[in-house]
Backbone of each chain as ProteinMPNN parsed JSONL, in Angstrom:
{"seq_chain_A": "XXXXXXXXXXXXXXXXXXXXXXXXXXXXXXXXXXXXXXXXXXXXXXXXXXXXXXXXXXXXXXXXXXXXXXXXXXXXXXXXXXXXXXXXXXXXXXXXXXXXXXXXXXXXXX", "coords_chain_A": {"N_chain_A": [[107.97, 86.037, 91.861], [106.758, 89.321, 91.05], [103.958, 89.538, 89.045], [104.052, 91.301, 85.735], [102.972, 93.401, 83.829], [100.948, 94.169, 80.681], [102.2, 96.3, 79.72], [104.156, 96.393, 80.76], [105.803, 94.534, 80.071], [106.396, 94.821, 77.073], [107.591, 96.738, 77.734], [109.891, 96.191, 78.524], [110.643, 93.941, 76.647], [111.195, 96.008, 74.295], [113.333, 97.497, 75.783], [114.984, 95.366, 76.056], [115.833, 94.815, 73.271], [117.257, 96.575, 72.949], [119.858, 98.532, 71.222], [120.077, 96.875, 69.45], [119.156, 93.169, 68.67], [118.869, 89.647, 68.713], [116.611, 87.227, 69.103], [117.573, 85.274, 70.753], [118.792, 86.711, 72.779], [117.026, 88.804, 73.09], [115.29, 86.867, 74.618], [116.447, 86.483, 76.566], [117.045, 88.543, 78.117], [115.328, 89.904, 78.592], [113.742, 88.436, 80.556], [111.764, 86.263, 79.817], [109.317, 83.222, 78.721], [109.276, 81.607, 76.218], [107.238, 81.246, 74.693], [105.426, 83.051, 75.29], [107.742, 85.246, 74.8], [107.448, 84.648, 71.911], [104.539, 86.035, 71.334], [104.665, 88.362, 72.222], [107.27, 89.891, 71.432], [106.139, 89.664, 68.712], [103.79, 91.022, 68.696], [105.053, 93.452, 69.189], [106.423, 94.389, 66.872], [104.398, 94.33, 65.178], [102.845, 96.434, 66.075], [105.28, 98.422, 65.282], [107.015, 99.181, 67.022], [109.326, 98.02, 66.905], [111.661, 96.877, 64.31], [112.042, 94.757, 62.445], [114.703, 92.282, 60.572], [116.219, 89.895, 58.635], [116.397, 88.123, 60.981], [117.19, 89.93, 63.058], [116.514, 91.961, 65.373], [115.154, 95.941, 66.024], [114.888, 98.47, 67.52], [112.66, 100.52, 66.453], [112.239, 104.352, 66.304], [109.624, 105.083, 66.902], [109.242, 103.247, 68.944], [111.271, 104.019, 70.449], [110.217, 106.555, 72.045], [107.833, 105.085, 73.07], [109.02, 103.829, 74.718], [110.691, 106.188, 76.438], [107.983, 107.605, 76.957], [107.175, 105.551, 78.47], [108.507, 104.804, 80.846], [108.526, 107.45, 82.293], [105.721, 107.488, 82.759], [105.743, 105.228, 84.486], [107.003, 105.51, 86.436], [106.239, 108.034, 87.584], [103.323, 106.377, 88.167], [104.651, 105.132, 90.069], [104.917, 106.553, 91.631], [102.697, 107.836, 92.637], [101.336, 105.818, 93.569], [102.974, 104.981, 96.186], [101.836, 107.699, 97.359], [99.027, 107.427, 97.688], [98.954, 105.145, 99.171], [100.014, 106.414, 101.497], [97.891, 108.484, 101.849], [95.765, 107.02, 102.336], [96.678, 105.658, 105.036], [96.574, 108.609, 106.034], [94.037, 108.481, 106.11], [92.664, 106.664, 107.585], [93.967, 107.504, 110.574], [92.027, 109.669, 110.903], [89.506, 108.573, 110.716], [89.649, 106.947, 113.325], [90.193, 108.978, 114.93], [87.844, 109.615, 114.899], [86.21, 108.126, 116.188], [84.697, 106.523, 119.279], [85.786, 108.248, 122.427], [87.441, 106.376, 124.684], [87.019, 106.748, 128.229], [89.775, 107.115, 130.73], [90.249, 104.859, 133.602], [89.302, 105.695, 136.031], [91.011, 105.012, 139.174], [91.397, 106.534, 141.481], [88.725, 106.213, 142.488], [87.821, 104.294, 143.721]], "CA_chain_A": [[108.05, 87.211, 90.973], [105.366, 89.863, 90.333], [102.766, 89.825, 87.421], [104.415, 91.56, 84.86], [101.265, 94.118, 83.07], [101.319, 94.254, 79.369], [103.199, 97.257, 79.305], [105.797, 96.459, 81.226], [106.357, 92.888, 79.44], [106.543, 95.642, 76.123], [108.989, 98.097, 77.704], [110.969, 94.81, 78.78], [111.395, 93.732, 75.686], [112.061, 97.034, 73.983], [114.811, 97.411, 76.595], [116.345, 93.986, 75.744], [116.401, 94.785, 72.194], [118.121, 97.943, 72.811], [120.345, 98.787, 69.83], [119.913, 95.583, 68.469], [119.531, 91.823, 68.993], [118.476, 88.544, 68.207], [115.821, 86.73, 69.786], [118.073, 84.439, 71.653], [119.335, 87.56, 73.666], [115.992, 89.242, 73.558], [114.141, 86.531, 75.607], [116.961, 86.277, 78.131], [117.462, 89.819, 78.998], [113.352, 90.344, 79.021], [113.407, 87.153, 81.201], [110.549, 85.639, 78.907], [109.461, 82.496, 78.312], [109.838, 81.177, 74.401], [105.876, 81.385, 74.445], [105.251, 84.697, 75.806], [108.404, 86.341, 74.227], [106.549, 84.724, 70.318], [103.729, 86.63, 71.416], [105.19, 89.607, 72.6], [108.128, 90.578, 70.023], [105.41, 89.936, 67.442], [103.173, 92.176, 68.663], [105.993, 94.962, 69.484], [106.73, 94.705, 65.588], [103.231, 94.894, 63.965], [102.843, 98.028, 66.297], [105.908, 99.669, 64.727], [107.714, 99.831, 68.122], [110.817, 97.269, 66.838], [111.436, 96.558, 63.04], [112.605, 92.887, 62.16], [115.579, 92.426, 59.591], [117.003, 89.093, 58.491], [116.75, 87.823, 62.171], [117.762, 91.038, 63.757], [115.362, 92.864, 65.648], [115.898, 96.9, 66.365], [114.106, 99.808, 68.427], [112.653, 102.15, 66.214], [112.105, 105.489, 66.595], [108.766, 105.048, 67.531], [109.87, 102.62, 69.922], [111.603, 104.671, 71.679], [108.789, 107.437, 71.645], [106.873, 104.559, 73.695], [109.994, 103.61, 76.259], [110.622, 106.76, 77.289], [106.734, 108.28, 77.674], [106.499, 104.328, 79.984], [109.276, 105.056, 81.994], [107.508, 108.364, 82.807], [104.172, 107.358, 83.36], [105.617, 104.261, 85.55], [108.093, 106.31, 88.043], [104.933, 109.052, 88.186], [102.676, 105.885, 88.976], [104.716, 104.315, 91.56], [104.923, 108.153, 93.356], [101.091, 108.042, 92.581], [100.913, 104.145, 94.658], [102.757, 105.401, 97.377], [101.514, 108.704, 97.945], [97.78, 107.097, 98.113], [99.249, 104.412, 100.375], [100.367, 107.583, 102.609], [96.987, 108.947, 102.495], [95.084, 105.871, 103.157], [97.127, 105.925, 106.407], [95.992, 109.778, 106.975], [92.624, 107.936, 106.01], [92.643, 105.639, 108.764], [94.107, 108.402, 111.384], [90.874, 110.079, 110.439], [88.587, 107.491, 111.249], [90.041, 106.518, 114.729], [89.643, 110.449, 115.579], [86.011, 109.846, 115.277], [85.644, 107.178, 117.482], [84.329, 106.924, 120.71], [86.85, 107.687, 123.182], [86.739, 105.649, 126.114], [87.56, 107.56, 128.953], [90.725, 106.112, 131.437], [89.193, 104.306, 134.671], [89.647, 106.333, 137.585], [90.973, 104.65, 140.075], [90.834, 107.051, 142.726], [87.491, 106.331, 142.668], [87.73, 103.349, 144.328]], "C_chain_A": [[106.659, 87.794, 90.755], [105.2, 90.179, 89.46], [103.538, 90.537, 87.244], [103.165, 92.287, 84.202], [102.058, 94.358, 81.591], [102.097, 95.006, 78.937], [104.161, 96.995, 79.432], [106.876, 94.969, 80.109], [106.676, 93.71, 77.911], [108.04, 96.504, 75.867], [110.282, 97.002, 78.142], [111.443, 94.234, 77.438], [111.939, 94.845, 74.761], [113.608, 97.463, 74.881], [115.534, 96.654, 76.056], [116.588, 94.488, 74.564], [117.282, 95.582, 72.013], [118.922, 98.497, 71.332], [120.388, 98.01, 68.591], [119.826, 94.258, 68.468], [118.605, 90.85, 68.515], [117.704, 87.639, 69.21], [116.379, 85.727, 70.992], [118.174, 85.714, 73.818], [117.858, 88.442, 74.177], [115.22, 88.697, 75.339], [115.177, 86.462, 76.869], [116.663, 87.594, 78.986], [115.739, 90.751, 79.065], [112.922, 89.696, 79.793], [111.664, 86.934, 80.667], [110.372, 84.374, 78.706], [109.119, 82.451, 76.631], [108.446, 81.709, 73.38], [105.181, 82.553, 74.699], [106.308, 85.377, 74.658], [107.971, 86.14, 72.438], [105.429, 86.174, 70.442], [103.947, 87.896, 71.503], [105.975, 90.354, 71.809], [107.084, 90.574, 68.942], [104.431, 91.116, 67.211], [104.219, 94.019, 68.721], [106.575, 95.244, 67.754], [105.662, 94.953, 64.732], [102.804, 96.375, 64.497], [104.127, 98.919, 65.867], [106.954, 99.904, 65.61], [109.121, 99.287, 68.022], [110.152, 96.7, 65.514], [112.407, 95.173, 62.977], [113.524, 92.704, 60.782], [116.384, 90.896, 59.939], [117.354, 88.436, 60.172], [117.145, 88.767, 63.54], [116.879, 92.158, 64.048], [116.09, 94.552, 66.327], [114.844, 97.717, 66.933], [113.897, 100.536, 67.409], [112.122, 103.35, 66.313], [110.389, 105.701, 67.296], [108.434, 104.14, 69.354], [110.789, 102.986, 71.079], [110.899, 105.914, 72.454], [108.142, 106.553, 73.241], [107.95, 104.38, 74.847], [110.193, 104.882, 77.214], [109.187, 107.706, 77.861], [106.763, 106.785, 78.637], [107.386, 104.776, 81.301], [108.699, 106.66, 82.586], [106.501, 107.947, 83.586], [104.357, 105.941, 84.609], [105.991, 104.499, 86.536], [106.731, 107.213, 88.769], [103.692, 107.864, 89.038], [102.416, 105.141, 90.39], [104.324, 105.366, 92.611], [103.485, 108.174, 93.869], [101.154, 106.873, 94.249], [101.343, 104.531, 96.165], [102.21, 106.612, 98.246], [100.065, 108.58, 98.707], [98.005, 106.021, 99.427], [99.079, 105.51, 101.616], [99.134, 108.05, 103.249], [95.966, 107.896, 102.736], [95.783, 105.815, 104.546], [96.268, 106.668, 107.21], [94.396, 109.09, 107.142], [91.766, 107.583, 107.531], [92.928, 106.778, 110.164], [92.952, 108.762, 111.897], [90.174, 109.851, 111.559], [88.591, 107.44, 112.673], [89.785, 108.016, 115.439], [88.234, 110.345, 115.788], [85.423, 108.691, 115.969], [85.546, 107.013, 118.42], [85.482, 107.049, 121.433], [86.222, 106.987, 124.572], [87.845, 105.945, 127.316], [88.143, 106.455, 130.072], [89.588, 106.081, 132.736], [89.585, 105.006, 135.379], [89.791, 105.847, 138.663], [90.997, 105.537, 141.443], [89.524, 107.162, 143.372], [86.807, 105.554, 143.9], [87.888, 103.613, 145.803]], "O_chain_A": [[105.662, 87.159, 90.412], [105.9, 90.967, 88.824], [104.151, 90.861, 88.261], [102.215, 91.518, 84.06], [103.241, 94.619, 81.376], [102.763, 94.75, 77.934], [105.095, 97.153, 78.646], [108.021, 94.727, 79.727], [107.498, 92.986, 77.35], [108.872, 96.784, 75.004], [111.48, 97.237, 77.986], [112.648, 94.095, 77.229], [113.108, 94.713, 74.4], [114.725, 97.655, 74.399], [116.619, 96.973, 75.569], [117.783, 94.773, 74.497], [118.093, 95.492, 71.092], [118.191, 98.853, 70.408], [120.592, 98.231, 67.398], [120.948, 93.933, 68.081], [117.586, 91.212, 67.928], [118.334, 87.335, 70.223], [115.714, 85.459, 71.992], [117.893, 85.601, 75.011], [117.616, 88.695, 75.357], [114.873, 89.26, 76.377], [114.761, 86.393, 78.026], [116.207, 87.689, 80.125], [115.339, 91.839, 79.479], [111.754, 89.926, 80.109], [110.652, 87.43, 81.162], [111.474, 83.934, 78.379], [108.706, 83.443, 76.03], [108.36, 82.19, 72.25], [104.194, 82.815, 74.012], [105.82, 85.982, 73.704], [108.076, 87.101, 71.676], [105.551, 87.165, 69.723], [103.311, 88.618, 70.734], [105.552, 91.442, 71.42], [107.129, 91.546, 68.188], [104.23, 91.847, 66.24], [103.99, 95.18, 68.383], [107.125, 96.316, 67.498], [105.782, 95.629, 63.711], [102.496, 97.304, 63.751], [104.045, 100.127, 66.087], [107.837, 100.69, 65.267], [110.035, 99.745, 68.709], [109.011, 96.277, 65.329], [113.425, 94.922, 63.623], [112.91, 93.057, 59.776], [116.969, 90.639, 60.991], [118.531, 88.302, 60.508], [117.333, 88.385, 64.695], [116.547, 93.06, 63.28], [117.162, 94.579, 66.933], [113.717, 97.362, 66.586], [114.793, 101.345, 67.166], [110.931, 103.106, 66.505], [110.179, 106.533, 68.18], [107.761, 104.372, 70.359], [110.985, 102.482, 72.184], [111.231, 106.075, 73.629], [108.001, 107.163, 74.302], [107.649, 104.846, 75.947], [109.977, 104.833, 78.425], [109.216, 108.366, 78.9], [106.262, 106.99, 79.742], [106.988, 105.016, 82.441], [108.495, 106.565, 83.796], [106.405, 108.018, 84.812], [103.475, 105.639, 85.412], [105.593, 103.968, 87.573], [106.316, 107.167, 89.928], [103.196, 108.146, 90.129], [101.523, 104.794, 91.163], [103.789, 105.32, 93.719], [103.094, 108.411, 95.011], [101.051, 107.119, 95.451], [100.584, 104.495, 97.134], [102.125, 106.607, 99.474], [99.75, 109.151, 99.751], [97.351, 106.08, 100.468], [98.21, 105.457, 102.487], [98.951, 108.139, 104.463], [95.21, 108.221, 103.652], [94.895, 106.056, 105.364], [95.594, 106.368, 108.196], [93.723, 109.205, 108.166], [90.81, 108.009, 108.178], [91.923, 106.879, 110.868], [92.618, 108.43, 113.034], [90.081, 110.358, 112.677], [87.607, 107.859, 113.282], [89.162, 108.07, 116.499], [87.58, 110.886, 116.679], [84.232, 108.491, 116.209], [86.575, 107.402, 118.973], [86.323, 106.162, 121.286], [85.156, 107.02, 125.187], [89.019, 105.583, 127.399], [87.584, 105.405, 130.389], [88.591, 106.775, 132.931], [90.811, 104.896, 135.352], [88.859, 106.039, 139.445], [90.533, 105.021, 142.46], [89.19, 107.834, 144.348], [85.881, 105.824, 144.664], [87.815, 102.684, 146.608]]}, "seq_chain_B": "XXXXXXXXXXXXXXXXXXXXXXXXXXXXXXXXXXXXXXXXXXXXXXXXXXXXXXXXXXXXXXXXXXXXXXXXXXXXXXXXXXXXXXXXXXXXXXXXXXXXXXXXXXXXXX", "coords_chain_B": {"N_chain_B": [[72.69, 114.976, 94.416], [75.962, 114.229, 95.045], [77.329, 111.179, 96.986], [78.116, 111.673, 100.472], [80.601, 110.958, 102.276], [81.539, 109.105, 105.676], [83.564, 110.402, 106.549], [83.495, 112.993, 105.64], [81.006, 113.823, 106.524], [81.134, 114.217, 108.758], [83.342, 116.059, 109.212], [81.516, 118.088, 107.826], [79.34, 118.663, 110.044], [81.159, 119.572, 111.617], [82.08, 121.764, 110.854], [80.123, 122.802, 111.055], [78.997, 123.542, 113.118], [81.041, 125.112, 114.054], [82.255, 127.956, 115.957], [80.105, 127.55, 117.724], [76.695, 126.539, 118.249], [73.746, 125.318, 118.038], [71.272, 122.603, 117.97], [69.195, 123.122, 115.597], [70.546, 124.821, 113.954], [73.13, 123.454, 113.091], [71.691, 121.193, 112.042], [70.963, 122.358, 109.443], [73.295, 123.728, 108.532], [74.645, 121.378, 108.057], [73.632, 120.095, 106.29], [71.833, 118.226, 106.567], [69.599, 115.353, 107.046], [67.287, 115.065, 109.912], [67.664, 112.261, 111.091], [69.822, 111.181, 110.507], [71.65, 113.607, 111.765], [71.477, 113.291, 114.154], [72.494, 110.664, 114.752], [75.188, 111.286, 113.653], [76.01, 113.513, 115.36], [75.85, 113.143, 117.646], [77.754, 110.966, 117.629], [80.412, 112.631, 117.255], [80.181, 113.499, 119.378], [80.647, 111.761, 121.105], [82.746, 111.41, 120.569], [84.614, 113.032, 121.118], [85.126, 115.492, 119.602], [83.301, 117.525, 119.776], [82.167, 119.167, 122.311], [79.159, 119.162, 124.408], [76.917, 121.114, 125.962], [74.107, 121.923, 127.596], [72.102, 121.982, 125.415], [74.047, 123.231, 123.579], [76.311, 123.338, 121.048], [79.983, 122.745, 120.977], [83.053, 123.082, 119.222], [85.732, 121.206, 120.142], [88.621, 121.114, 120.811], [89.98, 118.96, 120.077], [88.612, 118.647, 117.954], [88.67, 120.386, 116.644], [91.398, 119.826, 115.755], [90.975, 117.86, 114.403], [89.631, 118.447, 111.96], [91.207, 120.507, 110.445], [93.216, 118.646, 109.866], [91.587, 117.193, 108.191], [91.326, 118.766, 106.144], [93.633, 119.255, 104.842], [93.964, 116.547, 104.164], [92.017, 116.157, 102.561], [92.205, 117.941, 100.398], [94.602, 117.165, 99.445], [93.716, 114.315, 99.054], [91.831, 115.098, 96.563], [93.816, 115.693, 94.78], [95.475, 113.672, 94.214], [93.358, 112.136, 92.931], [93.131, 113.567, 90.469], [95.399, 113.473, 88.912], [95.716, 110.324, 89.145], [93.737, 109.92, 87.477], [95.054, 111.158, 85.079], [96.939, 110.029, 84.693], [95.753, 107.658, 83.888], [94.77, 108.096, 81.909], [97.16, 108.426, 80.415], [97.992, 105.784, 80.51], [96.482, 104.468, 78.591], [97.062, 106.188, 76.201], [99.583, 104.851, 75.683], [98.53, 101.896, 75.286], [97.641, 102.075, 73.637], [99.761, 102.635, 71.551], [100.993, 100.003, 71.273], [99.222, 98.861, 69.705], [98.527, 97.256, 67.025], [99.809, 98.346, 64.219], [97.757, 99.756, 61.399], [98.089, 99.689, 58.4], [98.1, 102.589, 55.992], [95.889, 102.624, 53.138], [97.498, 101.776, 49.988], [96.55, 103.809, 47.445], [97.579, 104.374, 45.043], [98.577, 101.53, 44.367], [96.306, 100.562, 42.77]], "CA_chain_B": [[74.272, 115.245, 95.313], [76.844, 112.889, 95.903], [76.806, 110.702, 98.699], [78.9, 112.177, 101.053], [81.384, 109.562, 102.959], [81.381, 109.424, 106.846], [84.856, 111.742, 107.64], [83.244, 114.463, 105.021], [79.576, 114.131, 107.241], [81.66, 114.44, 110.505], [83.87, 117.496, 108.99], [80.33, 118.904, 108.015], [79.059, 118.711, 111.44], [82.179, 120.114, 112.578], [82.16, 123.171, 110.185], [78.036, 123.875, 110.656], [78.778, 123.951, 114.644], [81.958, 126.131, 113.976], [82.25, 128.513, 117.333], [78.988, 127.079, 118.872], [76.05, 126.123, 117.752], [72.412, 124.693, 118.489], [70.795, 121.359, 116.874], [68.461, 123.461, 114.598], [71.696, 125.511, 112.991], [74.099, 122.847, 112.587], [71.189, 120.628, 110.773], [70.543, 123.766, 108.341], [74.225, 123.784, 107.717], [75.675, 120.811, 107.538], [72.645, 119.886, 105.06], [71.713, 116.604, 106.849], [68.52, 114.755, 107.72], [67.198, 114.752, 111.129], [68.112, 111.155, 111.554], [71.359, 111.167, 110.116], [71.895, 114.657, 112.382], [71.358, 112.38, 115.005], [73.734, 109.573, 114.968], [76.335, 111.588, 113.812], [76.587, 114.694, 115.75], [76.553, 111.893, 119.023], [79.516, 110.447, 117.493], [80.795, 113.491, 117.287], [79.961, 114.175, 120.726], [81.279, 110.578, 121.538], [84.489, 110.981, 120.056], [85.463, 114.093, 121.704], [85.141, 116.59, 118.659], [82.277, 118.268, 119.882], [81.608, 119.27, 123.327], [77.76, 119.608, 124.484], [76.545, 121.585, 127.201], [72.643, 122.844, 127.642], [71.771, 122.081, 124.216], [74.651, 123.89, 123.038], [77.414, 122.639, 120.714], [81.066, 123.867, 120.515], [84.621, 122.583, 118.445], [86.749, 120.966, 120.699], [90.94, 121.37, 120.489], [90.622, 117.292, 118.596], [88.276, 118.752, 116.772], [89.904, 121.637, 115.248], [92.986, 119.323, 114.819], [90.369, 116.872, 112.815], [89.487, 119.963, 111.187], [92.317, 120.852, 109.83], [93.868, 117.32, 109.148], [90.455, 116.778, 107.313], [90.925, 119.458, 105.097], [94.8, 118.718, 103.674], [93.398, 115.024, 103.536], [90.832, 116.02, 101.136], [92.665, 118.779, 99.39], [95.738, 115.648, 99.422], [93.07, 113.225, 98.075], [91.663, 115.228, 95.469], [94.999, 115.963, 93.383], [95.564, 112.287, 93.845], [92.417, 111.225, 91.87], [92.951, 113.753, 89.433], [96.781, 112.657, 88.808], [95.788, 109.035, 88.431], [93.128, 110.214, 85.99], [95.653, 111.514, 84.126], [98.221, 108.721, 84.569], [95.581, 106.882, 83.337], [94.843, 108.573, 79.887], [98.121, 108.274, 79.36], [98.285, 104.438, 80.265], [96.045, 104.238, 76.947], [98.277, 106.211, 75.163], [100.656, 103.805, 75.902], [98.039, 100.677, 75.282], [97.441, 102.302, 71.797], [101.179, 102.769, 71.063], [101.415, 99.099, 71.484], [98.53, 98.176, 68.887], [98.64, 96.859, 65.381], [99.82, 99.808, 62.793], [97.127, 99.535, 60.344], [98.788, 101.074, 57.321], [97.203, 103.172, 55.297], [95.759, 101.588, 52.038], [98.322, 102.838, 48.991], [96.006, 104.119, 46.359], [98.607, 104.574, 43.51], [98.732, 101.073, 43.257], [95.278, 100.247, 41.888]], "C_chain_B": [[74.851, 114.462, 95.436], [77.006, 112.658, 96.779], [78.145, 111.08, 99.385], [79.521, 110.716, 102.224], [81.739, 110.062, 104.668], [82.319, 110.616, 107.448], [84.35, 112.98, 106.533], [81.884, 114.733, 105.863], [80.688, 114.317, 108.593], [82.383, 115.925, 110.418], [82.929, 118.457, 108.824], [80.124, 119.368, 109.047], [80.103, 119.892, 111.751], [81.93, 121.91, 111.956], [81.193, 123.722, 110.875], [78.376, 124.024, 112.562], [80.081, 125.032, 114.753], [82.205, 126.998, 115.034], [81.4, 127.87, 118.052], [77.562, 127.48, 118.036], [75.1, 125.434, 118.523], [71.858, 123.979, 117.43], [70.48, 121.907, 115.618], [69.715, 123.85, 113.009], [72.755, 124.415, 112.664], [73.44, 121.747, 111.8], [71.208, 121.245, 109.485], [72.076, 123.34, 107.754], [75.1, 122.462, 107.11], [74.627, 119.95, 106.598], [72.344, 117.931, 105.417], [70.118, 116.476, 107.008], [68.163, 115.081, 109.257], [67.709, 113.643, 111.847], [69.782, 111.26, 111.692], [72.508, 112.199, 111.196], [72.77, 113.782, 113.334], [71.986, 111.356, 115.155], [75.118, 110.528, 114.585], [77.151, 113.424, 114.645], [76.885, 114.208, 117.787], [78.057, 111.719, 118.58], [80.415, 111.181, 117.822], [81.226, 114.236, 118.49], [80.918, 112.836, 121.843], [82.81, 110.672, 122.001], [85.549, 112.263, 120.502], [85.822, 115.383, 120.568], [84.534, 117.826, 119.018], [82.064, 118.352, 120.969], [80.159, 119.897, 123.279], [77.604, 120.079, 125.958], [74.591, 122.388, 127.014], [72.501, 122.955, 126.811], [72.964, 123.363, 123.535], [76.178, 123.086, 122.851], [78.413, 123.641, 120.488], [82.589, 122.505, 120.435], [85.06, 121.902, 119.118], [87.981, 120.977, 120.161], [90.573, 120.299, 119.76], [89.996, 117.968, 118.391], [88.603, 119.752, 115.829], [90.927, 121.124, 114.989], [92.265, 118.091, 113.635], [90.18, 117.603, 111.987], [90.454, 120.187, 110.056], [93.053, 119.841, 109.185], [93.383, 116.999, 107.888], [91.119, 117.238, 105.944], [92.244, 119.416, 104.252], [94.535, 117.351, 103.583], [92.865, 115.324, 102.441], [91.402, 116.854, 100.166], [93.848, 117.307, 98.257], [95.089, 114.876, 98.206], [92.535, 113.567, 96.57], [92.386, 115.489, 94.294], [95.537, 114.702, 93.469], [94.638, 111.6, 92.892], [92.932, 112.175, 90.487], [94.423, 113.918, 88.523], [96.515, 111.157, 88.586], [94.332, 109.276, 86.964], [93.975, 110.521, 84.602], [96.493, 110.428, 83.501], [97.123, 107.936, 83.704], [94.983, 106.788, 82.014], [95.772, 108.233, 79.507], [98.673, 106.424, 79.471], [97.707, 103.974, 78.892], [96.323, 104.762, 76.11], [99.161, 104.678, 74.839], [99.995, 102.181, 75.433], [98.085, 100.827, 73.315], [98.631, 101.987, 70.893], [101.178, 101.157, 70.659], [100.268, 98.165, 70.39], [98.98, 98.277, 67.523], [98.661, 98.322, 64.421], [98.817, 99.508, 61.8], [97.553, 100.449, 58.877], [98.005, 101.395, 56.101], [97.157, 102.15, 53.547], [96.53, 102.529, 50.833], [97.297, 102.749, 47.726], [96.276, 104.034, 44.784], [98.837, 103.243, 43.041], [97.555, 100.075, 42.641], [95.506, 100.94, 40.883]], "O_chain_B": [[74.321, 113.581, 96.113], [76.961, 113.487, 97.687], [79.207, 110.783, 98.837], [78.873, 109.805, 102.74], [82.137, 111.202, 104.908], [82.088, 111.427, 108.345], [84.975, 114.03, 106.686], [81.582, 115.925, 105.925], [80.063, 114.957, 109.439], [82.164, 116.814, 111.24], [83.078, 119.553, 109.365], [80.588, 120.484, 109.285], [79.748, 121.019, 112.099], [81.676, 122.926, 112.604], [81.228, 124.877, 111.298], [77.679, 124.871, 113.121], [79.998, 125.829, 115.688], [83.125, 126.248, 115.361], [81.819, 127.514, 119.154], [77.405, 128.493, 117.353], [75.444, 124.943, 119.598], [71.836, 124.373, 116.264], [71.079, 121.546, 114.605], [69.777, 123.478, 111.837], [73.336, 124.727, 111.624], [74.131, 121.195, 110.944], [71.479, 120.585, 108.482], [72.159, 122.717, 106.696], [75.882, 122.422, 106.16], [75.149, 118.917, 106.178], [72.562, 116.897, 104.786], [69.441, 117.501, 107.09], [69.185, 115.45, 109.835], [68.154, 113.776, 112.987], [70.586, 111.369, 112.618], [73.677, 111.905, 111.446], [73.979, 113.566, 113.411], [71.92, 111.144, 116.366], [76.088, 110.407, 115.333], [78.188, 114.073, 114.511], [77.609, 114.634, 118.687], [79.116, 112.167, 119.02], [81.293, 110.773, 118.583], [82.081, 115.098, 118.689], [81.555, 112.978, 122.887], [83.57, 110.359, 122.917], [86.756, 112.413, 120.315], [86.769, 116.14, 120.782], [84.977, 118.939, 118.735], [81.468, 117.301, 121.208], [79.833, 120.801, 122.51], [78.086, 119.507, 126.936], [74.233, 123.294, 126.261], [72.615, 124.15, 126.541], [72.484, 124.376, 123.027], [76.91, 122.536, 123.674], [78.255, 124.791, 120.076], [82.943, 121.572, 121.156], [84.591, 120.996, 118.428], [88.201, 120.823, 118.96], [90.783, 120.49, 118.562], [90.749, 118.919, 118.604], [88.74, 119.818, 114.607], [91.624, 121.622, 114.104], [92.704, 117.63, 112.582], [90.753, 117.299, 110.942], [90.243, 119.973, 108.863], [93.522, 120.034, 108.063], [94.0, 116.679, 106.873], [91.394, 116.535, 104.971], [92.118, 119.523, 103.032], [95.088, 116.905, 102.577], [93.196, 114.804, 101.375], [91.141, 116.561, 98.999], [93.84, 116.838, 97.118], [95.466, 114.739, 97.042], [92.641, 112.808, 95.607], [91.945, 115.536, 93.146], [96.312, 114.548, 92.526], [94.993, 110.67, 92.168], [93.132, 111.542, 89.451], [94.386, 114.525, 87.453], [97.22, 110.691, 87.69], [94.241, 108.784, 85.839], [93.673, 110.231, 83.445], [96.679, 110.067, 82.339], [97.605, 107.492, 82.662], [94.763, 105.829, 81.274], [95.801, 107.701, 78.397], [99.505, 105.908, 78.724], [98.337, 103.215, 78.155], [96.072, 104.262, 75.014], [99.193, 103.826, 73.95], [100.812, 101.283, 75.23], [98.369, 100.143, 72.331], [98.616, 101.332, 69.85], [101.416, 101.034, 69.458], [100.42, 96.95, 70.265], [99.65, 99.174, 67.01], [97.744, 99.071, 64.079], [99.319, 98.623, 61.108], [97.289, 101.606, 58.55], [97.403, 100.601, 55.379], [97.971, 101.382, 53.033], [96.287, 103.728, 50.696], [97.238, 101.713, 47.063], [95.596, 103.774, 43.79], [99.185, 103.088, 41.871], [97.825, 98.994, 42.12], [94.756, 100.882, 39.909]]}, "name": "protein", "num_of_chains": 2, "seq": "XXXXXXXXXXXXXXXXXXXXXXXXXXXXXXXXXXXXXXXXXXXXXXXXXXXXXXXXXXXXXXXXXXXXXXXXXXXXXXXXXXXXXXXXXXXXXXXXXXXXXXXXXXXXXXXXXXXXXXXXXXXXXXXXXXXXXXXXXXXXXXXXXXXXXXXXXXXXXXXXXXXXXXXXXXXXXXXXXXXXXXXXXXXXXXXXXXXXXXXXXXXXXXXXXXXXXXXXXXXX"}
């Protein structure tokens, strides 16, 4: 599995909590471990992004504010990843244009 | 000036010899060194961009198709940097979103 970046381990658990849930359900559906998802729900509640009630954690409004500007900025960054992939390619194209050619052997020479 | 990277000194070249051209005029334009001239307007000459005849330089067909490749590469590349610049203001939106609410101090009840 790949690294996980702070955000995403954020918008993962805002997802899980979705309309509403309890830490059991949180850490499954964020696939978290027990020690990460402490760390993580705690911080997603002192920022404001999920409010905590009698065991029952919820998305609020700011919280969703932050899910849907990530899901933005993460679809725009993958287009970003591959588009630079693309032109690292043309990059490379480039390059090989400017290198010596080495002209075919002529065998009629012989 | 910023240091210019080898496929923008080779597109130089290519520009400052543009129809045809002699050493003196394509140093002048493509704003190089003597040395530097010198290794890369060979390459140039190497790589089949540039045909030389009697001290006289002229385009070749690859090199008007490097030419041209060059120049949606670089147009390409530069709305790529300044798209992840952006993406990446707004990744610190997004880092901020995710920090500690500090809530304002309530006055009323001192």
């Amino acid at each position: 599995m790949r690294y996980r970046k702070r955000l995403e381990i954020v918008a993962d658990i805002l997802g899980a909590v979705g309309d509403g849930a309890k830490k059991t359900k949180i850490m499954y559906f964020a696939n978290l471990s027990y020690k990460l998802l402490e760390k993580y729900l705690n911080k997603t509640v002192d920022a404001g992004l999920v409010s905590f009630d009698n065991g029952h954690y919820e998305v609020t409004e700011k919280g969703q504010v932050f899910l849907e500007r990530f899901s933005n900025f993460s679809s725009r960054y993958s287009r970003l990843e591959r588009e630079l992939e693309a032109a690292s390619f043309e990059r490379e194209v480039l390059e090989r244009m400017c290198e010596l050619v080495v002209s075919e052997r002529n065998d009629s020479r012989v």
